[in-house]
PDB file of N, H, CA, C and O in Angstrom:
ATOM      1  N   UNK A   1       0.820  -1.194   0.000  1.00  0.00           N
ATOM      2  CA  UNK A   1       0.000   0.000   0.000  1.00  0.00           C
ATOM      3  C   UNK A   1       0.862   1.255   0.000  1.00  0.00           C
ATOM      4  O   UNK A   1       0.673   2.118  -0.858  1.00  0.00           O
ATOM      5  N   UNK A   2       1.839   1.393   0.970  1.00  0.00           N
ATOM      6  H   UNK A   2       1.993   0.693   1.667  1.00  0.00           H
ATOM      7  CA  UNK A   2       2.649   2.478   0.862  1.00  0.00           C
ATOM      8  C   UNK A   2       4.008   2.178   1.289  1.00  0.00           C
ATOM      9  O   UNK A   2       4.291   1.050   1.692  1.00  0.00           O
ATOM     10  N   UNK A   3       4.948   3.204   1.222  1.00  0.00           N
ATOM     11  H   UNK A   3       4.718   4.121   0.894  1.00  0.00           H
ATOM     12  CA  UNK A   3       6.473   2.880   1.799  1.00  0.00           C
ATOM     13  C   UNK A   3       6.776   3.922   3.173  1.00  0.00           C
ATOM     14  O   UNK A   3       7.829   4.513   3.414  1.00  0.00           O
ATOM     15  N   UNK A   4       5.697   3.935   3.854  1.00  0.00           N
ATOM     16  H   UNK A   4       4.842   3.454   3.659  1.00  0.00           H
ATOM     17  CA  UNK A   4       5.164   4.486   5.368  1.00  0.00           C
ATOM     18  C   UNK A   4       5.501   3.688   6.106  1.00  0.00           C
ATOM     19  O   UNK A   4       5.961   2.777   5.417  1.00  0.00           O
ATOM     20  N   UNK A   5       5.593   3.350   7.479  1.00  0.00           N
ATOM     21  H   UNK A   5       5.220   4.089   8.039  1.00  0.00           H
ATOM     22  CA  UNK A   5       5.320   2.631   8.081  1.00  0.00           C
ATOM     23  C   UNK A   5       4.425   3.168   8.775  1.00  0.00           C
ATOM     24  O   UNK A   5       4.189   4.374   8.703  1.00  0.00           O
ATOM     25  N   UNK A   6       3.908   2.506   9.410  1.00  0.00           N
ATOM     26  H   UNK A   6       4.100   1.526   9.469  1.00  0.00           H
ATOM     27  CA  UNK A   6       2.357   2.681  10.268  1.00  0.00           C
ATOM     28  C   UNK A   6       2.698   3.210  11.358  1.00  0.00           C
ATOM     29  O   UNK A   6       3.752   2.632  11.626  1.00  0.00           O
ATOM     30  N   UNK A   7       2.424   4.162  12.415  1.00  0.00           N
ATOM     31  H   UNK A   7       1.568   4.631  12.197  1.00  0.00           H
ATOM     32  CA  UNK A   7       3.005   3.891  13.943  1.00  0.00           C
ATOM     33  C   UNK A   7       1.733   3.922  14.370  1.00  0.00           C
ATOM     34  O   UNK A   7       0.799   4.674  14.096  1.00  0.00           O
ATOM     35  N   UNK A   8       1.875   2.618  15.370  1.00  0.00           N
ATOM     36  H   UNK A   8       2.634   2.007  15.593  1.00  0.00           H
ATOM     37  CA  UNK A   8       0.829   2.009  16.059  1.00  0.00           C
ATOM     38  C   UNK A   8       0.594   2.201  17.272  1.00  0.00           C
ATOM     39  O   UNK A   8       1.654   2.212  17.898  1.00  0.00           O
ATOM     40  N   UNK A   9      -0.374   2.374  17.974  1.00  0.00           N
ATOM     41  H   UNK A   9      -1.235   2.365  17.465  1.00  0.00           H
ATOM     42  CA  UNK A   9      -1.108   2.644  18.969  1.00  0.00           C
ATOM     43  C   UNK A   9      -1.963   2.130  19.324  1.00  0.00           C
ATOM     44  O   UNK A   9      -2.574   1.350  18.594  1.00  0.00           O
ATOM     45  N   UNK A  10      -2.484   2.491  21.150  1.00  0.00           N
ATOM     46  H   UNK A  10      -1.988   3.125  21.743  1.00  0.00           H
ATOM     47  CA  UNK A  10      -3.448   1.786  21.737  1.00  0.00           C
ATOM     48  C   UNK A  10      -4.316   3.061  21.919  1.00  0.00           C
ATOM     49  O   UNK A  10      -3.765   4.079  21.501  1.00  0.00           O
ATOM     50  N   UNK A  11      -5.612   3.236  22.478  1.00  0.00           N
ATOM     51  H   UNK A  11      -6.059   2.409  22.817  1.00  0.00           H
ATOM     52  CA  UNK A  11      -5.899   3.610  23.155  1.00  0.00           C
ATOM     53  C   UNK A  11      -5.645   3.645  24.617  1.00  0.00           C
ATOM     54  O   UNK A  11      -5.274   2.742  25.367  1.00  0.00           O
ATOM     55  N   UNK A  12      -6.026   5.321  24.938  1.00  0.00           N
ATOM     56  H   UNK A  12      -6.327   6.055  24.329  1.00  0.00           H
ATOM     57  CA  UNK A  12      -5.910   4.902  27.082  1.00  0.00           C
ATOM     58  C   UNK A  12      -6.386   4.361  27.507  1.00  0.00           C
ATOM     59  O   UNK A  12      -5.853   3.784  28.456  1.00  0.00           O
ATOM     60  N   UNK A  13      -7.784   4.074  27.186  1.00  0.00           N
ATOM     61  H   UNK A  13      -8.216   4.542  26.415  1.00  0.00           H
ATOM     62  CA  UNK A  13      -8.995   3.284  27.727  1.00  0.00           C
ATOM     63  C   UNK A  13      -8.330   1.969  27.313  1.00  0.00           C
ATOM     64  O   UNK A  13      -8.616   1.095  28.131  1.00  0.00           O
ATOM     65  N   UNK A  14      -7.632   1.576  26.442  1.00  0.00           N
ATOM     66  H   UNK A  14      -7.399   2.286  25.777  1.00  0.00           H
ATOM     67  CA  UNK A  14      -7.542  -0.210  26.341  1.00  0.00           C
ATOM     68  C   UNK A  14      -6.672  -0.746  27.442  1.00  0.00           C
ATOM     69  O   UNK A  14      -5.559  -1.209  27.195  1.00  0.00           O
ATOM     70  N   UNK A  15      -7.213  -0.682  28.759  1.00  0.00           N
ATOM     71  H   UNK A  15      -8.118  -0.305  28.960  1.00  0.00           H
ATOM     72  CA  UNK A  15      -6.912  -1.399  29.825  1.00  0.00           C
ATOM     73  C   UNK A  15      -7.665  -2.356  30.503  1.00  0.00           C
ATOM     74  O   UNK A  15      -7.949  -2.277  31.698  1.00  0.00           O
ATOM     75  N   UNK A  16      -8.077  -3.502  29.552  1.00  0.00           N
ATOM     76  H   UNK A  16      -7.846  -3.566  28.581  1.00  0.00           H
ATOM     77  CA  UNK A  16      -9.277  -4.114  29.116  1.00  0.00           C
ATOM     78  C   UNK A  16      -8.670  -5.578  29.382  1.00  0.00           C
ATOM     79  O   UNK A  16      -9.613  -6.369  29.366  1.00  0.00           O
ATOM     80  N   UNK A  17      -7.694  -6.110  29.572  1.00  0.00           N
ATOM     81  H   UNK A  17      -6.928  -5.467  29.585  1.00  0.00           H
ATOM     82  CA  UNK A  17      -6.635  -7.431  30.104  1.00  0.00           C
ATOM     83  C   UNK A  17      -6.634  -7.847  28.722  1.00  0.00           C
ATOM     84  O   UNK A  17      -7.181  -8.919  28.466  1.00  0.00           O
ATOM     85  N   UNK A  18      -6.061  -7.114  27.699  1.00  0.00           N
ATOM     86  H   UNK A  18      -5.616  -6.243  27.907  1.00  0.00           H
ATOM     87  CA  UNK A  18      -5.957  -7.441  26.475  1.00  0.00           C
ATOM     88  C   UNK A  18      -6.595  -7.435  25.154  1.00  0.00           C
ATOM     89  O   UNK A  18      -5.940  -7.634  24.130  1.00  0.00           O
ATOM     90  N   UNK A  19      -7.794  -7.223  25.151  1.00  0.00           N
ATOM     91  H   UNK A  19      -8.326  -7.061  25.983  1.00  0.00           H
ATOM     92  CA  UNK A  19      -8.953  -6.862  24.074  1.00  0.00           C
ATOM     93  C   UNK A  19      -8.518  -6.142  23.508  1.00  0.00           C
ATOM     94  O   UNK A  19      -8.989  -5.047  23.814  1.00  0.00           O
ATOM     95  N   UNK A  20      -7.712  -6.072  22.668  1.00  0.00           N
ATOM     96  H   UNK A  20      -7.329  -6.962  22.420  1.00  0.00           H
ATOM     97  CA  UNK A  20      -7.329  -4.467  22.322  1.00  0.00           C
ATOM     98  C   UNK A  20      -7.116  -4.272  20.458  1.00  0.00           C
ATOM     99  O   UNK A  20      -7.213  -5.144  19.594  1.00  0.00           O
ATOM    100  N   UNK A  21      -6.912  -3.316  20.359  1.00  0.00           N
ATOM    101  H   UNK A  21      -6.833  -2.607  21.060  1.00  0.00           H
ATOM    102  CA  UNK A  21      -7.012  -3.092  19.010  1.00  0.00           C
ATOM    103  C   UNK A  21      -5.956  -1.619  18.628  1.00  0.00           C
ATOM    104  O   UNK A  21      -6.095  -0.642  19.363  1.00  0.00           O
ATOM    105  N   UNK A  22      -5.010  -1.554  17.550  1.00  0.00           N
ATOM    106  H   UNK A  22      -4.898  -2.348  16.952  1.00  0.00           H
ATOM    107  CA  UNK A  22      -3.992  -0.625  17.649  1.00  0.00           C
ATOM    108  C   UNK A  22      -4.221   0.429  16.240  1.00  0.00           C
ATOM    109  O   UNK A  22      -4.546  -0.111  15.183  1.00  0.00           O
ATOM    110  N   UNK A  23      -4.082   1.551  16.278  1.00  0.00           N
ATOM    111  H   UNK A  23      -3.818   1.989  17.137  1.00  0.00           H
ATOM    112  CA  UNK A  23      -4.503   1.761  14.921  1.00  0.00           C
ATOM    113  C   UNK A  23      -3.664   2.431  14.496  1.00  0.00           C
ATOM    114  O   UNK A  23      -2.996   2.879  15.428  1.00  0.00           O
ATOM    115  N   UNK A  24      -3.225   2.849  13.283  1.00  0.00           N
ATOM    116  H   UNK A  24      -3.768   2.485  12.526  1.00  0.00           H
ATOM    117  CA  UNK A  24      -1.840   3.411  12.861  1.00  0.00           C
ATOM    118  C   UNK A  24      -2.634   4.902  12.194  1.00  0.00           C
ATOM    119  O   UNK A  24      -3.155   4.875  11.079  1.00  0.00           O
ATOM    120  N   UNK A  25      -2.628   5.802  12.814  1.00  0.00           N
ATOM    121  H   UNK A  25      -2.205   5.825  13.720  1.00  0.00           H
ATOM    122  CA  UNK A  25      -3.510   7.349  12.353  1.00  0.00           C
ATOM    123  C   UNK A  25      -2.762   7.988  11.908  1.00  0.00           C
ATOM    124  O   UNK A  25      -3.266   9.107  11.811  1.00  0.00           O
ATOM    125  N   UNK A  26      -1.398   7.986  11.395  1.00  0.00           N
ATOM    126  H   UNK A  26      -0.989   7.077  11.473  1.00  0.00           H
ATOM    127  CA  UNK A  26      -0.435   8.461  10.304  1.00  0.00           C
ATOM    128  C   UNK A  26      -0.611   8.097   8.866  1.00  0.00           C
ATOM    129  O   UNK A  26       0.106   8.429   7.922  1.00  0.00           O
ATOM    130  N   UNK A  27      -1.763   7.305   8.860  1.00  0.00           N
ATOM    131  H   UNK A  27      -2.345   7.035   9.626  1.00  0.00           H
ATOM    132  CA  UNK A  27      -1.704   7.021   7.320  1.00  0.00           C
ATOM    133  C   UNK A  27      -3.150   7.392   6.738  1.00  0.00           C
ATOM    134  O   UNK A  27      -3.484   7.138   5.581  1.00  0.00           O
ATOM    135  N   UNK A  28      -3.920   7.989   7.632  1.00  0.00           N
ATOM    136  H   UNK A  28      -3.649   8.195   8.572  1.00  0.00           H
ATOM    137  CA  UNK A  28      -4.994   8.735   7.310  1.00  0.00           C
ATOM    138  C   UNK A  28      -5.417   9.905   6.195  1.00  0.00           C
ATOM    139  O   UNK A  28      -6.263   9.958   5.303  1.00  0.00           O
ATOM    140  N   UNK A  29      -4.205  10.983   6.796  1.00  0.00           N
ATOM    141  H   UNK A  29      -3.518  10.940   7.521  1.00  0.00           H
ATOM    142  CA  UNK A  29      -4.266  12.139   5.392  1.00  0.00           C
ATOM    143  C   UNK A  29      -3.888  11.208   4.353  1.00  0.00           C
ATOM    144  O   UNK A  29      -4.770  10.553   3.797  1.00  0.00           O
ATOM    145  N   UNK A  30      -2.215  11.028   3.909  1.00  0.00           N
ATOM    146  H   UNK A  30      -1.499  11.560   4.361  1.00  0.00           H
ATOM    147  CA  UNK A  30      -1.633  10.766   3.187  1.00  0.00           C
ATOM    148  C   UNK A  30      -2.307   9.777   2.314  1.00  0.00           C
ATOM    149  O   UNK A  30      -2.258   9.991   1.103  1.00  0.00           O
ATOM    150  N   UNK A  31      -3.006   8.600   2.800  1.00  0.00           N
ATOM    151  H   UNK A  31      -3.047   8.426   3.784  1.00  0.00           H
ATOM    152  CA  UNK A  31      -3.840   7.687   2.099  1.00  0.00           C
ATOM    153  C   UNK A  31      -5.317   7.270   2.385  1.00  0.00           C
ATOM    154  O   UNK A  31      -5.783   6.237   1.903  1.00  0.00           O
ATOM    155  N   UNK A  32      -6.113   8.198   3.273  1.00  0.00           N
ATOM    156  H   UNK A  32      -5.734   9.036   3.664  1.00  0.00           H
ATOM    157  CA  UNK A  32      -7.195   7.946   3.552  1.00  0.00           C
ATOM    158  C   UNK A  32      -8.016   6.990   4.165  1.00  0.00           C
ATOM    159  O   UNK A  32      -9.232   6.807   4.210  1.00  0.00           O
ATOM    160  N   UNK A  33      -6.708   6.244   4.776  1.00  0.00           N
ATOM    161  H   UNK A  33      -5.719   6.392   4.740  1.00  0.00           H
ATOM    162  CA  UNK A  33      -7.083   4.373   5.241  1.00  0.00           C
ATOM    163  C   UNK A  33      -6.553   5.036   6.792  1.00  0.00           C
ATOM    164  O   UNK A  33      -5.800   5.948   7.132  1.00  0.00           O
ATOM    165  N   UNK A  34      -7.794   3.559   7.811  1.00  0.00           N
ATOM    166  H   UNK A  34      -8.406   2.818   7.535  1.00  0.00           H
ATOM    167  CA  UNK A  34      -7.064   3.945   9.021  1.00  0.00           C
ATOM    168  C   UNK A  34      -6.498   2.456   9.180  1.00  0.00           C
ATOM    169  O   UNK A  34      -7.357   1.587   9.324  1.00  0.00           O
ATOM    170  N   UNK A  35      -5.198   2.069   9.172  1.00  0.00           N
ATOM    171  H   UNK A  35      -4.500   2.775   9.055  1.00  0.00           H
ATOM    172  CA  UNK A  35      -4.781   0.754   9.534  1.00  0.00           C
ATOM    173  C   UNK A  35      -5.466   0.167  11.070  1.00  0.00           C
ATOM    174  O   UNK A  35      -5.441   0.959  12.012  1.00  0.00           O
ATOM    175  N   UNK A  36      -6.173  -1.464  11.324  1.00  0.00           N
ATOM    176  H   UNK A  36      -6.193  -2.107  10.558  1.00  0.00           H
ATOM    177  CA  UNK A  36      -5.670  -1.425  12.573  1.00  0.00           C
ATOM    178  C   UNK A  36      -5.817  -3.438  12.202  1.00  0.00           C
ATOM    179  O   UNK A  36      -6.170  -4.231  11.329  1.00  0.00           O
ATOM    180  N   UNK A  37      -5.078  -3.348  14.022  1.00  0.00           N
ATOM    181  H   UNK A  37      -4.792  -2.704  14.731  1.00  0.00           H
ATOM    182  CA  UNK A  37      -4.306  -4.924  14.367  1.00  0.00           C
ATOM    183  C   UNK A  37      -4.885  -5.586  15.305  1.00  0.00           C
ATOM    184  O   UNK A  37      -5.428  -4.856  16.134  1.00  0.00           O
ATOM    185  N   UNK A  38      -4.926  -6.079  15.388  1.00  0.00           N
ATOM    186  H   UNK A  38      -4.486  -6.672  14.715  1.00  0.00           H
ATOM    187  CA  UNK A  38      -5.429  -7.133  16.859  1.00  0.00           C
ATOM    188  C   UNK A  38      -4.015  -6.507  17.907  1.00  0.00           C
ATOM    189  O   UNK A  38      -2.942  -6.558  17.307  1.00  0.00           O
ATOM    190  N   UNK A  39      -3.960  -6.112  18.932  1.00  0.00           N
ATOM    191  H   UNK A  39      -4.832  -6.071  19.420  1.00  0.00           H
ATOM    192  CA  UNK A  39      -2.591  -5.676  19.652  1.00  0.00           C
ATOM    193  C   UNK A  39      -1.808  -7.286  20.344  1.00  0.00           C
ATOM    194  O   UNK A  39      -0.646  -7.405  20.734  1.00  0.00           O
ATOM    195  N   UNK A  40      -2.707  -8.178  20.319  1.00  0.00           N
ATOM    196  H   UNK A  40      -3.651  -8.081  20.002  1.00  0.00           H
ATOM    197  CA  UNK A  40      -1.863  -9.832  20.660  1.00  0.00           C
ATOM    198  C   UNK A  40      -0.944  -9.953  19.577  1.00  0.00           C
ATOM    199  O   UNK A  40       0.207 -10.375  19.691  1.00  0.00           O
ATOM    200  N   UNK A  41      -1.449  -9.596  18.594  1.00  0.00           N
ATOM    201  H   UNK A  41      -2.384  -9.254  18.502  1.00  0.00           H
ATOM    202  CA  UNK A  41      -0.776 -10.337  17.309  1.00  0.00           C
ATOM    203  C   UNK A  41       0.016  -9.127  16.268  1.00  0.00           C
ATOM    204  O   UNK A  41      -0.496  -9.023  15.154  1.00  0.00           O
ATOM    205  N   UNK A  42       1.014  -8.373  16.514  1.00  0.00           N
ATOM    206  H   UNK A  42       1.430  -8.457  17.420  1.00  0.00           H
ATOM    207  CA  UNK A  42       0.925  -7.605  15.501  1.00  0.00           C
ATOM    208  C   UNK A  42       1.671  -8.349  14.747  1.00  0.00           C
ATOM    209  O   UNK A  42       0.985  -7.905  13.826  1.00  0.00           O
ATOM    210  N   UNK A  43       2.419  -9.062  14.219  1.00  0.00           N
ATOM    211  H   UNK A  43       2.976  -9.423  14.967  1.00  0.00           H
ATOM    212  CA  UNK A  43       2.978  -9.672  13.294  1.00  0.00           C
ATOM    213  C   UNK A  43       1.487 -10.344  11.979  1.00  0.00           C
ATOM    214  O   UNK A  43       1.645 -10.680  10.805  1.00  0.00           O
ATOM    215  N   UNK A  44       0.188 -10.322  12.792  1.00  0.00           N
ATOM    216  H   UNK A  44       0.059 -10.049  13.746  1.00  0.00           H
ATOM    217  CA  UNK A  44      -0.875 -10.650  11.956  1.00  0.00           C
ATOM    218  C   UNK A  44      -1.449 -10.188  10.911  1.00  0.00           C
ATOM    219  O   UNK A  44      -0.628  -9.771  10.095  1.00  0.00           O
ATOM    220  N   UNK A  45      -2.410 -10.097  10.627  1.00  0.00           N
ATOM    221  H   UNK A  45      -3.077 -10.435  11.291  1.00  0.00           H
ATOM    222  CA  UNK A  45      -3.000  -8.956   9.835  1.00  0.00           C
ATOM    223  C   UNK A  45      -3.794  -7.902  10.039  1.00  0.00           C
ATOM    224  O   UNK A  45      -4.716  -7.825  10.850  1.00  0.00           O
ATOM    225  N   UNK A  46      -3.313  -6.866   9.080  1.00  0.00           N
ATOM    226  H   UNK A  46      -2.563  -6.929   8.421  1.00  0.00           H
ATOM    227  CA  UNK A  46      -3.936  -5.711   9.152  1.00  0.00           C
ATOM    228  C   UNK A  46      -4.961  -5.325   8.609  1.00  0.00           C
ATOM    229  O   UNK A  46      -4.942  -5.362   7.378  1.00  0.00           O
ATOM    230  N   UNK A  47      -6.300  -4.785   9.328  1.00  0.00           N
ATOM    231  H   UNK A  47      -6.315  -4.755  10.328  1.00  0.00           H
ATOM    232  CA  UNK A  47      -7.362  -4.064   8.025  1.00  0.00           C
ATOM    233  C   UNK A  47      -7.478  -2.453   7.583  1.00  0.00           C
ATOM    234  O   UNK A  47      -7.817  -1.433   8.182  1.00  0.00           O
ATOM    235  N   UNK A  48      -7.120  -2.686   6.518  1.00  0.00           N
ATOM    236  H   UNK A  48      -6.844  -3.514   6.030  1.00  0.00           H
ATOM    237  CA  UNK A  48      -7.208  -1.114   6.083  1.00  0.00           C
ATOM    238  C   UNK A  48      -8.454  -0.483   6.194  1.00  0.00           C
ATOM    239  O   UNK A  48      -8.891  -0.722   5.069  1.00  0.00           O
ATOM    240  N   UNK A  49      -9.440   0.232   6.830  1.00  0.00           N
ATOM    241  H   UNK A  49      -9.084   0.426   7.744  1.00  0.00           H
ATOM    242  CA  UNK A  49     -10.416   0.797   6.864  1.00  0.00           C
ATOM    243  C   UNK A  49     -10.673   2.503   6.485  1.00  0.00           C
ATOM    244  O   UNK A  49     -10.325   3.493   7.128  1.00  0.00           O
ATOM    245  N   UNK A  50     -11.534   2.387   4.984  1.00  0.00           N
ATOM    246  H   UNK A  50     -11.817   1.583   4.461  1.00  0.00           H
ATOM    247  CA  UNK A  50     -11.734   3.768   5.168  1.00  0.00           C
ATOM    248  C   UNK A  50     -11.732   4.845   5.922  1.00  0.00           C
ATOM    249  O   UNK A  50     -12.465   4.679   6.897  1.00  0.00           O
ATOM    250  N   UNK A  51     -11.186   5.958   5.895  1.00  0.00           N
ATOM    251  H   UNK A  51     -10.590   6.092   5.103  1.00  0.00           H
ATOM    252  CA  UNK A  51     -11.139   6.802   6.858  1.00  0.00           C
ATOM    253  C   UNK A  51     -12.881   7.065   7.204  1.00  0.00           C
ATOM    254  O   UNK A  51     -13.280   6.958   8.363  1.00  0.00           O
ATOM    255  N   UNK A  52     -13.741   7.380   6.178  1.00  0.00           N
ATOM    256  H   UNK A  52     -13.417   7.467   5.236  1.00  0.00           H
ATOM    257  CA  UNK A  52     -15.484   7.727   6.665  1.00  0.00           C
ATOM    258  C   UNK A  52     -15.700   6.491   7.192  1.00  0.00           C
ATOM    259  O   UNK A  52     -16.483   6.728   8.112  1.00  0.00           O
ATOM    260  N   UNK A  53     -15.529   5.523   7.185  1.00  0.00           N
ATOM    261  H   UNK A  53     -14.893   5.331   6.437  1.00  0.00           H
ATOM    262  CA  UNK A  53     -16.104   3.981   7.945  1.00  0.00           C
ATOM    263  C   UNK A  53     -15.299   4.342   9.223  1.00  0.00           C
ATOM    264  O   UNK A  53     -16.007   4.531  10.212  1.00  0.00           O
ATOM    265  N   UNK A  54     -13.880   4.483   9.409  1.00  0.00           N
ATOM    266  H   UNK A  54     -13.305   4.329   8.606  1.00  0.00           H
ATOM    267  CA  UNK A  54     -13.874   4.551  10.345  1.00  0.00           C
ATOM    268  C   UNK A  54     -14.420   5.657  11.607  1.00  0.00           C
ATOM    269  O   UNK A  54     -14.525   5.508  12.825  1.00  0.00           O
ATOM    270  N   UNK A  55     -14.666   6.662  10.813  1.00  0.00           N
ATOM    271  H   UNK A  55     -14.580   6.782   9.824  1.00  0.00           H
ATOM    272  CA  UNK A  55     -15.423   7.908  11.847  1.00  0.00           C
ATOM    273  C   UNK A  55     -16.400   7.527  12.272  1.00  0.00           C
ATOM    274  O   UNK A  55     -16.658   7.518  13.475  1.00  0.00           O
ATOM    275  N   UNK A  56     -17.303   7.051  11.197  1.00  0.00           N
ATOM    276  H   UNK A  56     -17.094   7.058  10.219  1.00  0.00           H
ATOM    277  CA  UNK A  56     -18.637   6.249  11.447  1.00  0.00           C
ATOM    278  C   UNK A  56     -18.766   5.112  12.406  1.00  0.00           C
ATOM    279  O   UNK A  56     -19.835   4.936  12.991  1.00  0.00           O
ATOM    280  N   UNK A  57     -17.763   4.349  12.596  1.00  0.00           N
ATOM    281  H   UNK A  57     -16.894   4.492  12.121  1.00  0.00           H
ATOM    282  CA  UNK A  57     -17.500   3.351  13.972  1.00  0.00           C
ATOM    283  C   UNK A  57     -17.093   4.170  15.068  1.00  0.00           C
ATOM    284  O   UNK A  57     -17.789   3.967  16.063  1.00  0.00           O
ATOM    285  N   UNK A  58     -16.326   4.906  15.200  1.00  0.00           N
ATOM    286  H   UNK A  58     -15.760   5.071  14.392  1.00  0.00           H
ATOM    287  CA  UNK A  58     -15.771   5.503  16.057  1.00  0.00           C
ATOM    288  C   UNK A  58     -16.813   6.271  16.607  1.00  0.00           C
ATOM    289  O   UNK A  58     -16.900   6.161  17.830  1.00  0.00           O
ATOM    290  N   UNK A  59     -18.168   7.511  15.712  1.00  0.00           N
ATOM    291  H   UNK A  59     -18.097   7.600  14.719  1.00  0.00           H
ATOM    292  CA  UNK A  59     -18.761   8.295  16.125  1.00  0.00           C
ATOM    293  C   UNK A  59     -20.120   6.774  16.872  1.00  0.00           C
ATOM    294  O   UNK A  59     -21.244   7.186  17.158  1.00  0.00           O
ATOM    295  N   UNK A  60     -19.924   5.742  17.014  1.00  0.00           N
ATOM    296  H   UNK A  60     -19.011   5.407  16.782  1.00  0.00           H
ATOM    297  CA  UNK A  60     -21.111   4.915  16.695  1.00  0.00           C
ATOM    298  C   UNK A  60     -21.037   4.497  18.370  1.00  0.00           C
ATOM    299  O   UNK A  60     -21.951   4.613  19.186  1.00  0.00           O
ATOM    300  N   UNK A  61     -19.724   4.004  18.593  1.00  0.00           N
ATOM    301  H   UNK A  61     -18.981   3.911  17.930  1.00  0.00           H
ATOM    302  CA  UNK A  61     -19.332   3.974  19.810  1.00  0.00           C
ATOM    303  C   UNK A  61     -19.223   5.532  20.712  1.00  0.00           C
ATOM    304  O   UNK A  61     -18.944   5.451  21.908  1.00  0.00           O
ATOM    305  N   UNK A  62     -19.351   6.299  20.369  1.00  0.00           N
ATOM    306  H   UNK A  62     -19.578   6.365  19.397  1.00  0.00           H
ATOM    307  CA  UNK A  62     -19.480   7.682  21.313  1.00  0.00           C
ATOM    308  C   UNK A  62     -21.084   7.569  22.192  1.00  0.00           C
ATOM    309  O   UNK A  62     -21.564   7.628  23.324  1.00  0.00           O
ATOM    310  N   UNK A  63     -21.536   7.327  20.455  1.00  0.00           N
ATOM    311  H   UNK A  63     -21.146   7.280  19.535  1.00  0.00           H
ATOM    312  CA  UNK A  63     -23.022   7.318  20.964  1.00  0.00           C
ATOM    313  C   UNK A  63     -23.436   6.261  21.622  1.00  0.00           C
ATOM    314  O   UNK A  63     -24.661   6.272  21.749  1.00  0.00           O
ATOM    315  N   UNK A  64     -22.870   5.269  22.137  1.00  0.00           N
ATOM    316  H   UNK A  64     -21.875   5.260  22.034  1.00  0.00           H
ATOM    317  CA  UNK A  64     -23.493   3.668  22.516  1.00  0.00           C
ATOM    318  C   UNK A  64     -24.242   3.151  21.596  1.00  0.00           C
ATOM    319  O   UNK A  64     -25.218   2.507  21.982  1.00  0.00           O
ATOM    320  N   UNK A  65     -24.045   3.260  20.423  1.00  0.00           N
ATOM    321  H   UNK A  65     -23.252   3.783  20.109  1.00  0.00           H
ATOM    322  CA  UNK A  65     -25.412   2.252  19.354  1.00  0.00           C
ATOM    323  C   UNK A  65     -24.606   1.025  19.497  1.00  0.00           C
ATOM    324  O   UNK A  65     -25.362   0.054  19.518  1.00  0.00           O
ATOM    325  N   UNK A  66     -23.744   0.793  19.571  1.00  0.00           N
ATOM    326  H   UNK A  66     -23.130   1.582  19.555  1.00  0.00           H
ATOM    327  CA  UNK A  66     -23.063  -0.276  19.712  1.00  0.00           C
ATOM    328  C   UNK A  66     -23.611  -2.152  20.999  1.00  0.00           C
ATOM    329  O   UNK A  66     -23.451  -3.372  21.005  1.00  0.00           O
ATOM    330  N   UNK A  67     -24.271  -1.016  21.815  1.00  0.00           N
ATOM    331  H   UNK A  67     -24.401  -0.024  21.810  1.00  0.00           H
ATOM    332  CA  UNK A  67     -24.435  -2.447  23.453  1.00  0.00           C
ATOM    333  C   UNK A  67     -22.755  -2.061  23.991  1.00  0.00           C
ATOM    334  O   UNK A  67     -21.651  -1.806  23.510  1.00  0.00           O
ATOM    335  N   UNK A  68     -23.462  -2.225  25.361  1.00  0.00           N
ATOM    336  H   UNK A  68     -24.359  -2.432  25.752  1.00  0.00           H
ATOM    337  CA  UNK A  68     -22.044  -3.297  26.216  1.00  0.00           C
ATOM    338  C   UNK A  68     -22.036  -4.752  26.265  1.00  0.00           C
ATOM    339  O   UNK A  68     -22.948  -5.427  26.743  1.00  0.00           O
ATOM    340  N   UNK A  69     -21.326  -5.052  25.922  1.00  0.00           N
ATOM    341  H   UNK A  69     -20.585  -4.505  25.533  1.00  0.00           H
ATOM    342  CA  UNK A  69     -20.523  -6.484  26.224  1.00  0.00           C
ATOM    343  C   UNK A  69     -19.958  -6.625  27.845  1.00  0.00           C
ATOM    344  O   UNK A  69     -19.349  -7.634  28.201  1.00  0.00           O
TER     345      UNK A  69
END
């Protein structure tokens, strides 16, 4: 996809005993994708997610449409 590397991150809130998910938000402008990883596995795979899909998840969980688990 690019000759970027990703820099990856957690959230503060992911103090969750591992559930976690890392997302690389440097590759947003430049290519419009938000990378993210499972944080157990980063050697795994990555999903590239539209940047509007991802606002749209992100704004989805602000609002709770989501449930708690």
């Amino acid at each position: 996809m690019t000759t970027e590397s990703p820099r990856w991150f957690k959230s503060s809130y992911s103090d969750n005993g591992g559930q976690c998910i890392e997302i690389a938000a440097n590759l947003l402008a430049p290519h419009g994708v938000v990378p993210v990883r499972d944080s157990k596995n980063p050697s795994g795979p990555v999903l590239n997610v539209p940047a509007a899909a991802f606002s749209s998840f992100v704004t989805g969980i602000k609002d709770g449409r989501f449930g708690a688990v």
